[in-house]
N, C-alpha and C positions, 0 to 999 in steps of 0.2 A: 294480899295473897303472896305463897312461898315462892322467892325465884323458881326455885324447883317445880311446881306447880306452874309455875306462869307460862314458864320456857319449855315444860317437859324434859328435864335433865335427867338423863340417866347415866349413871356411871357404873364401868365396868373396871372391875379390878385388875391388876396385872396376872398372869396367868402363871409366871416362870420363876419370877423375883421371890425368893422369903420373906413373910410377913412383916420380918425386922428390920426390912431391907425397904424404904420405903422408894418404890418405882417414883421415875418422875412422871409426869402427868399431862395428857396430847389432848387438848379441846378442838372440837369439830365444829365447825361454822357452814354450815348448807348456804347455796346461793340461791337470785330469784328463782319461785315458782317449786323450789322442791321442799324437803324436809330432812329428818337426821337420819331418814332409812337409805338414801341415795348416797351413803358413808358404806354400803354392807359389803363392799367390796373390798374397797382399801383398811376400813378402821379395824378388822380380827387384826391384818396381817401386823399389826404392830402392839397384840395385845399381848404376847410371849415378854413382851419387855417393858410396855408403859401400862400405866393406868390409862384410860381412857373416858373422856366425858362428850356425850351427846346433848345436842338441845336444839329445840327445835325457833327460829325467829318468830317473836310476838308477829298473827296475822297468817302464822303457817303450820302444818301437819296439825299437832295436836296441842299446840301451844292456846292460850286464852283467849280466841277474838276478840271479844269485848275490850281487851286493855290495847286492841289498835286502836291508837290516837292516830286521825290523821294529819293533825298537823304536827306533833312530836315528830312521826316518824316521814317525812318529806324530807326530813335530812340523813344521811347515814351514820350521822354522830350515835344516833339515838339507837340504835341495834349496838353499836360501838359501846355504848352505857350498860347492855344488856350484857354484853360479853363480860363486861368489867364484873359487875354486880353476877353473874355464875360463877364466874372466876372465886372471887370472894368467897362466894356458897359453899363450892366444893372444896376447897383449898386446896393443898397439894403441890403451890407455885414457888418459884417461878415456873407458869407452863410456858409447852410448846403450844402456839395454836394453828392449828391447819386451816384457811378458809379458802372457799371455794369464791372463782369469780367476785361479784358486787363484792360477796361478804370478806374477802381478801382487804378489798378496803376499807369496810367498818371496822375490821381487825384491826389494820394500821391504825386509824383514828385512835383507836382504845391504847395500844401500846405506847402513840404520842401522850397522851393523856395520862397515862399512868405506866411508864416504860418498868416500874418493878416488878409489875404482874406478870413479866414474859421472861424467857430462858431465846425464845426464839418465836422466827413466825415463816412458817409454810403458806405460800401464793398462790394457788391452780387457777391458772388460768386469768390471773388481774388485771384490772386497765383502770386507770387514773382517769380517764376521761374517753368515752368512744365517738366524741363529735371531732370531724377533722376542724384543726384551723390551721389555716391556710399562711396566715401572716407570722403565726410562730415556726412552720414548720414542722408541725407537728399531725399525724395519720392517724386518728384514731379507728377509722374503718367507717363512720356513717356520714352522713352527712345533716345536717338541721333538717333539713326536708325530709329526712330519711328517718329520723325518728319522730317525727310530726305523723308520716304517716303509720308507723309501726301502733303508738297510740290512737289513734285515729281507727286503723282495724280491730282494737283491739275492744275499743268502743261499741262497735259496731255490730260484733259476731265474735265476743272471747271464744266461746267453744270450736268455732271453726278456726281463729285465728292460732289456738293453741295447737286444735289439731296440724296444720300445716306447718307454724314456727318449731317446737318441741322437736323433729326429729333433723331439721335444719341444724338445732342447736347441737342437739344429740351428736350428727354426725355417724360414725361407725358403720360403715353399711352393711358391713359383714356378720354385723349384730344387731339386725332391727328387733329383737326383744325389748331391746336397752329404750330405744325412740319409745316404743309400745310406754314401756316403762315413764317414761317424762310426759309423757303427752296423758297419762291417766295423773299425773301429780300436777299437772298447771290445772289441768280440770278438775280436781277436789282443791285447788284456792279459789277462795273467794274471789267474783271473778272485779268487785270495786278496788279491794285489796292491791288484787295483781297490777291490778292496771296504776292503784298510785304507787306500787312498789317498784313498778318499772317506769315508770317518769322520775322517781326520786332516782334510779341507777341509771338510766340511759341522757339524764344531764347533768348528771352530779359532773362536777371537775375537781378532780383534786392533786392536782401539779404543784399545785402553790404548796402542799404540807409535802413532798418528799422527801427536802431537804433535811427537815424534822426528825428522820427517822436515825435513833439508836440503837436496836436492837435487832441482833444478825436477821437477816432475810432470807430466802429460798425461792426464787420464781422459777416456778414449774409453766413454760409457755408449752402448747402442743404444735405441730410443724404446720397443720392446715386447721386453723379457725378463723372464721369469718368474724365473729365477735371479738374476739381481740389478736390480731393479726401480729405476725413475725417483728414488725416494726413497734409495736406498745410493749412486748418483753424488750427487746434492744435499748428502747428510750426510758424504762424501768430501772434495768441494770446499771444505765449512769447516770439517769437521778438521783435515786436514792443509793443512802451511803449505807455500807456494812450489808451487801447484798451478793448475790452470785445467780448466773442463769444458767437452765437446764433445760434445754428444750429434748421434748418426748415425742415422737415419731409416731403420731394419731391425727385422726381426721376427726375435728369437732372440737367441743369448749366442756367438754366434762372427761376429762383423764382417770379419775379417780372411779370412773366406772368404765370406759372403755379401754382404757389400758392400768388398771393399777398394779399389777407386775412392777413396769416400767414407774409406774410412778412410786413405789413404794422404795425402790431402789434408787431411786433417785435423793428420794427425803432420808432414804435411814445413812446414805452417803456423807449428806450436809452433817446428819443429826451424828454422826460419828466423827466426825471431821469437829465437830465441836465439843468432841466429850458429854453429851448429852444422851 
């Protein structure tokens, strides 16, 4: 089957730029539990000047279920291969790629893996690892027991569990549209899916690769997220090298729909600051 089919890639063209003028090009990476429609806030605001490509992760929106492996995809490389291989599809590179959450760091994996395919890479919201340890020093916000039982409910009661986490994650209160909004996209995934695609993100660790990283960065952290908290962008920004932080002044772990103003001014900051 065509990447493009696989992923459901759609791309949209620059809006502003002349034909002959060939824009450069922003891929959009969804995180757990959503798809490429929870982009429809932040990704117009940047279509006057870039091409733009959607796609939705193998196991989500409207991508192929059938081609979830579930052992392939227990690791985050493997979404990481998928990015590479759309990349490819569409061409247009070096892109920028924006990923949300987990998918921030499939991203990263892909750009270690093949750092020519990127001009840059956009963070919302990332964490290397959310289990604290203790002997490093290091906060990631849960604890082992705390994500033993997060699976464990999830096991149990996905539809209740989604209805209750979904607007936790969400955040925004001043916009419960938005929760409305995530809590109907955890429940049209597959509810085996979700649950191994949050075991695969809620222990992944990946500290060990940050040093790895070439290729300029952007961490977008929000001021109040329970998911990846004030101290996982701090310890981001001086792991990894060639990076810079931007915290945005929201409550929750999705910016890019509760506040994309802010976050769009944020990214076109960086992305101007690098001639991009």
């Amino acid at each position: 089957m065509r990447i493009e089919d696989r992923n459901n890639v759609r791309i949209r063209e620059c809006s502003a730029v002349p034909p002959r003028h060939a824009a450069a090009t922003m891929v959009f990476m969804h995180g757990f539990g959503c798809d490429q429609t929870m982009w429809r806030y932040l990704e117009p605001l940047f279509r006057p000047h870039y091409r733009t490509v959607l796609f939705d992760l193998v196991g989500s929106g409207a991508s192929d279920l059938d081609a979830y492996d579930f052992e392939s995809y227990a690791r985050l490389d493997a979404h990481g291969a998928d990015l590479r291989r759309v990349i490819h599809a569409v061409g247009g590179g070096p892109v920028i790629c924006v990923g949300h959450s987990v998918s921030a760091m499939s991203a990263l994996l892909a750009t270690i893996a093949e750092p020519e395919l990127f001009a840059a890479q956009v963070m919302l919201a990332p964490s290397p690892c959310y289990v604290d340890d203790a002997a490093a020093g290091y906060r990631g916000g849960f604890s082992r027991a705390d994500i033993d039982d997060l699976l464990d409910a999830m096991d149990s009661n996905y539809l209740g569990w989604s209805a209750g986490m979904a607007p936790a994650i969400m955040g925004a209160p001043d916009q419960p549209v938005l929760a409305g909004d995530l809590v109907s996209s955890f429940c049209r995934t597959d509810p085996a899916i979700a649950r191994h695609f949050a075991q695969a993100t809620f222990l992944s660790d990946h500290r060990a690769v940050l040093p790895h990283n070439s290729i300029p960065a952007l961490i977008v952290q929000c001021s109040d997220d329970f998911i990846a908290p004030p101290f996982v962008g701090d310890y981001l920004r001086e792991m990894l090298p060639h990076s810079s932080l931007h915290v945005v002044d929201n409550v929750g772990h999705c910016p890019h729909m509760s506040a994309p103003d802010a976050s769009y001014r944020a990214v076109r900051h960086f992305l101007d600051g690098l001639h991009l």
